[in-house]
DRENDO-1510 file (C-alpha; in Angstrom, 1 decimal, always signed):
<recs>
REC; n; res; u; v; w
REC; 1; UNK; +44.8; -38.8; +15.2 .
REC; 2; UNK; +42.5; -37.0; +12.5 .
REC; 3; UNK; +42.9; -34.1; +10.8 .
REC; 4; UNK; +40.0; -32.7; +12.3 .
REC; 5; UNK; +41.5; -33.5; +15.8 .
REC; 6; UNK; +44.8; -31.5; +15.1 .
REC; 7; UNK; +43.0; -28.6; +14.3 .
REC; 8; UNK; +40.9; -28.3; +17.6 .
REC; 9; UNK; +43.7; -28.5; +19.4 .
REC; 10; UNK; +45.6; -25.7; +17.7 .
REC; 11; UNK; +44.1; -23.0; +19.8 .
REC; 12; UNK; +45.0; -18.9; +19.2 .
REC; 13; UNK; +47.3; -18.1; +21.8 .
REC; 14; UNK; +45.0; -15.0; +23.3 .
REC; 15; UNK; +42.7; -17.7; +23.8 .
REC; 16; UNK; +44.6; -20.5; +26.0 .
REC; 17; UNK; +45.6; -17.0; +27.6 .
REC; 18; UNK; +42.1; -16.1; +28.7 .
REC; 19; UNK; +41.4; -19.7; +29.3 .
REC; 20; UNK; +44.2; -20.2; +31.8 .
REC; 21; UNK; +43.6; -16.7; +33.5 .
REC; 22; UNK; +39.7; -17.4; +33.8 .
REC; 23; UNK; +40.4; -20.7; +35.1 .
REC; 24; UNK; +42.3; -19.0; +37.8 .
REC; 25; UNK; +39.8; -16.3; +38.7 .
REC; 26; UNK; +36.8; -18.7; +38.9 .
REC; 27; UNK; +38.6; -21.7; +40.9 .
REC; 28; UNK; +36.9; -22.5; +44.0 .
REC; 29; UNK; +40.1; -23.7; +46.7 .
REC; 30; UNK; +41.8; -26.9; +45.8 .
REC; 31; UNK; +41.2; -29.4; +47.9 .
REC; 32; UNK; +44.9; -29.9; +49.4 .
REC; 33; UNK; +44.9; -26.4; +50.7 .
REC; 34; UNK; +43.3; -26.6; +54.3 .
REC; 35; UNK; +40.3; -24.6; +55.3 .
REC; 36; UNK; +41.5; -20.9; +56.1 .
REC; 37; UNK; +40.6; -19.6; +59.6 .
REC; 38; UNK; +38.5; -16.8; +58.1 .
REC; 39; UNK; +36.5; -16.7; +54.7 .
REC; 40; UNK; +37.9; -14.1; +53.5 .
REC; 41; UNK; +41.6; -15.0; +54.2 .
REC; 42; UNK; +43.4; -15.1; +50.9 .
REC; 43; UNK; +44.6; -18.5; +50.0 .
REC; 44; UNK; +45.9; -17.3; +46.2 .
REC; 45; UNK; +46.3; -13.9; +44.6 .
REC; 46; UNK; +46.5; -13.6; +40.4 .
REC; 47; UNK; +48.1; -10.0; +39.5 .
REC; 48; UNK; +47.5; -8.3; +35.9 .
REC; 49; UNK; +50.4; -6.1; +34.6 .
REC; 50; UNK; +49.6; -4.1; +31.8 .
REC; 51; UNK; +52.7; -3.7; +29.7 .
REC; 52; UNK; +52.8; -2.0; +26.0 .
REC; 53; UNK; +52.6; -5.2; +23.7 .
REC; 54; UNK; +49.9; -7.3; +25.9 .
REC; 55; UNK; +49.2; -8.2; +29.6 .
REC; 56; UNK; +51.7; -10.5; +32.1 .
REC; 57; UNK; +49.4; -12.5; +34.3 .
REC; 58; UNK; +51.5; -13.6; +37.7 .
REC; 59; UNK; +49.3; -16.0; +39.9 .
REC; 60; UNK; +50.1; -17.9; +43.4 .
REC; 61; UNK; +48.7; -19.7; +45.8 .
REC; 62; UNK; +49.2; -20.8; +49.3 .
REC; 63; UNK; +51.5; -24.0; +48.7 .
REC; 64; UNK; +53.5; -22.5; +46.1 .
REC; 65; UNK; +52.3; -23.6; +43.3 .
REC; 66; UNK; +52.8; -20.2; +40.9 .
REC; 67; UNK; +52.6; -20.0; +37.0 .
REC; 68; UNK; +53.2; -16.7; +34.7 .
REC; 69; UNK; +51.0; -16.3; +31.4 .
REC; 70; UNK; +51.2; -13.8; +28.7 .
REC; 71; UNK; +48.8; -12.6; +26.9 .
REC; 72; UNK; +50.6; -13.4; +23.5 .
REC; 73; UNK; +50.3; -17.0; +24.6 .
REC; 74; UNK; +53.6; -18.0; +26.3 .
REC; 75; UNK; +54.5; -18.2; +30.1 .
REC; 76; UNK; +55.2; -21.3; +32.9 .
REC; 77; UNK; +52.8; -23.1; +34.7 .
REC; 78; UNK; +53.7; -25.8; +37.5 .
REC; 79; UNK; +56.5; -23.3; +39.5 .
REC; 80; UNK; +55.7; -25.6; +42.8 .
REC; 81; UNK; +58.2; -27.9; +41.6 .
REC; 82; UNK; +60.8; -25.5; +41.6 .
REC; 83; UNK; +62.3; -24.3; +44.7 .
REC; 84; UNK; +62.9; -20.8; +44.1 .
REC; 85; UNK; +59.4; -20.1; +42.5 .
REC; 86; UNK; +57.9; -22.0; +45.3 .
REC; 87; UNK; +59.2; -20.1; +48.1 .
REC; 88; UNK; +58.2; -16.4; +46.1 .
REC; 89; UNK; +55.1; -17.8; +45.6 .
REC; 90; UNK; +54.6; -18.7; +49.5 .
REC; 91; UNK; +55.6; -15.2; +50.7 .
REC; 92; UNK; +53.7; -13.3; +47.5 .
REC; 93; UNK; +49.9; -15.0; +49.2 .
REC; 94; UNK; +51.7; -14.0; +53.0 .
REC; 95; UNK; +51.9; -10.8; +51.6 .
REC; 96; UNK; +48.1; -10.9; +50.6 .
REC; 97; UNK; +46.8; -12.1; +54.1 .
REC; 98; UNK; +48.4; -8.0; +55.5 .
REC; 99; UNK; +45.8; -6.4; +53.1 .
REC; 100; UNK; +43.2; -5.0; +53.4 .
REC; 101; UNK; +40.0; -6.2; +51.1 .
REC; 102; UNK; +37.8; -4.1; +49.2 .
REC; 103; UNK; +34.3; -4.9; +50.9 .
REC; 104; UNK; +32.7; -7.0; +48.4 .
REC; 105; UNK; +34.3; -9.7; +46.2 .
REC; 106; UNK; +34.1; -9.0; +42.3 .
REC; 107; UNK; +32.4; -10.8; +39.1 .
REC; 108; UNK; +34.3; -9.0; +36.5 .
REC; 109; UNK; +37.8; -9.5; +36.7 .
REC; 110; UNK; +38.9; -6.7; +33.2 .
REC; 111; UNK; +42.7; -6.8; +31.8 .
REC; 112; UNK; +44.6; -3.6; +33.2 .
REC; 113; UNK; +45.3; -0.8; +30.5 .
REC; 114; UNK; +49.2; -0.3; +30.0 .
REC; 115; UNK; +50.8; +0.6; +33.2 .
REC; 116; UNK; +47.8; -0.2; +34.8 .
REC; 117; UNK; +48.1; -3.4; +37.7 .
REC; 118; UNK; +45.2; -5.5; +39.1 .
REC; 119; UNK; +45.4; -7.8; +42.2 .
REC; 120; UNK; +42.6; -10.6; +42.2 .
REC; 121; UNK; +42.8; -12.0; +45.9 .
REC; 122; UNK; +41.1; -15.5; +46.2 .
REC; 123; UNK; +39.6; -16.4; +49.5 .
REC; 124; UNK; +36.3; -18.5; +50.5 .
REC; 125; UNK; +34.0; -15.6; +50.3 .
REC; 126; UNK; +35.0; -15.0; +46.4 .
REC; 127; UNK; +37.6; -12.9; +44.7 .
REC; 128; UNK; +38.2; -9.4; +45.6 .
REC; 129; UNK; +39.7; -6.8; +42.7 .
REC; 130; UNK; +42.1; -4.0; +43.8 .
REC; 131; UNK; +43.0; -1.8; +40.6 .
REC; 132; UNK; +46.3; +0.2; +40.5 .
REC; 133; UNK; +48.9; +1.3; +38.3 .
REC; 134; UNK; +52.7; +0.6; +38.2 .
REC; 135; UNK; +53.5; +4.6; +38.8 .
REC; 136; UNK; +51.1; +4.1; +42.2 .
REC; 137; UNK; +52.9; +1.3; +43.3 .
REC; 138; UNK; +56.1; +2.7; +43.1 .
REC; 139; UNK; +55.2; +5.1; +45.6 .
REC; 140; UNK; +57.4; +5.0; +49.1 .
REC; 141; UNK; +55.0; +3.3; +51.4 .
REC; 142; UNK; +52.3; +2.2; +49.3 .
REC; 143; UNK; +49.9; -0.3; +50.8 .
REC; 144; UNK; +50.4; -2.6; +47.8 .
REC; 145; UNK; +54.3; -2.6; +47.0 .
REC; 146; UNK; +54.9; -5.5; +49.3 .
REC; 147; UNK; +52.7; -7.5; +47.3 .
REC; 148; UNK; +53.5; -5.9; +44.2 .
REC; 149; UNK; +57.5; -6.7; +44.7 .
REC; 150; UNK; +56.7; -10.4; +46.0 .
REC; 151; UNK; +55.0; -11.0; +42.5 .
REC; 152; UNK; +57.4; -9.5; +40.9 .
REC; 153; UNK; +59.7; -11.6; +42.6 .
REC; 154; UNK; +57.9; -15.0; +41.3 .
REC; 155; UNK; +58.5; -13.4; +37.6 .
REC; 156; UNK; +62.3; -12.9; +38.6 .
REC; 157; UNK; +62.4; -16.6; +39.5 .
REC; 158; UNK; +60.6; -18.5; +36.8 .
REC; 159; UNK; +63.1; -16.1; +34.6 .
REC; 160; UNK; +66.4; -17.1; +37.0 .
REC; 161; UNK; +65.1; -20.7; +36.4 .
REC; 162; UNK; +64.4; -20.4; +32.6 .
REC; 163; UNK; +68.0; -19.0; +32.0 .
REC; 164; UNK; +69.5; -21.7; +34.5 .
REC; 165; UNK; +70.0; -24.6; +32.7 .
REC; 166; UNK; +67.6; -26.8; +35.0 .
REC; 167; UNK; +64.5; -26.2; +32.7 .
REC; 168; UNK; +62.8; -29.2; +32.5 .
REC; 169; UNK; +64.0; -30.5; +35.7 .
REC; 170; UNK; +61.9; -30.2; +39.1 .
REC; 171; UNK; +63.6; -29.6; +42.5 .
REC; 172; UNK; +62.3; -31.1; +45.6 .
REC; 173; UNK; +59.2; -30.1; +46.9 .
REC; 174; UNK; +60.8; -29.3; +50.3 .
REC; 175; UNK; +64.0; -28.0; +50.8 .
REC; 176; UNK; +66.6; -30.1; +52.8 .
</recs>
């Protein structure tokens, strides 16, 4: 490898952030999901936390795949293979399909301030922004703390995981 080639694939980690999350937001549906029944039935959901330091980027889709990126550059990608993640990640898009969708999908798809929390539904028809904040969502009854706690859920996970002992090792892709 050349010199030259090391140093393109050093990249600053702000930017593999906002690589990865764009990727997300502008994904058409992968080809192993099936055909939803309705355009406009979610099939993945990305949610934007803004936290002091940075943004926590938490996205899921349909068969579980999940990963969690940071805007200082670290996080997980690839949570399918592990069971736990999998299964949060499952419920957090069930979670999606009992919303209710702004009428029009969005182009812009802007980082939340601090405290501020963005859900970025992906369906056929596009993807459809719903801005919040953290104080909102903790609001008894709040038509977004369902899917706000089964997000928050995949971020538990990839942490249980991470402090398990079993990094680096995949669990089956269905459970016994």
């Amino acid at each position: 490898m050349t010199e030259h080639s090391q140093e393109k694939r050093v990249k600053d980690p702000k930017e593999i952030y906002g690589r990865l999350r764009n990727r997300v937001l502008t994904a058409k549906r992968p080809r192993r999901i099936n055909t939803p029944s309705e355009p406009t039935e979610a099939w993945g959901v990305l949610m934007d936390w803004g936290v002091v330091n940075g943004t926590v980027t938490v996205m899921s889709i349909i068969d579980g795949s999940a990963s969690m990126y940071f805007s200082n550059g670290s996080g997980f990608i690839g949570g399918e293979g592990i069971a736990p993640v999998r299964a949060a990640a499952e419920r957090a898009v069930a979670e999606t399909r009992k919303i209710r969708l702004p009428q029009q999908p969005s182009r812009e798809f802007p980082l939340p301030a601090p405290h501020g929390v963005n859900f970025y539904v992906s369906t056929d028809a596009g993807v459809y922004a719903i801005h919040t904040t953290d104080g909102d969502l903790r609001a008894v009854g709040h038509p977004l703390g369902k899917l706000e706690g089964a997000m928050q859920e995949i971020i538990t996970q990839f942490r249980l995981w991470r402090g398990s002992g079993l990094r680096g090792k995949k669990q089956s892709k269905k459970p016994n």
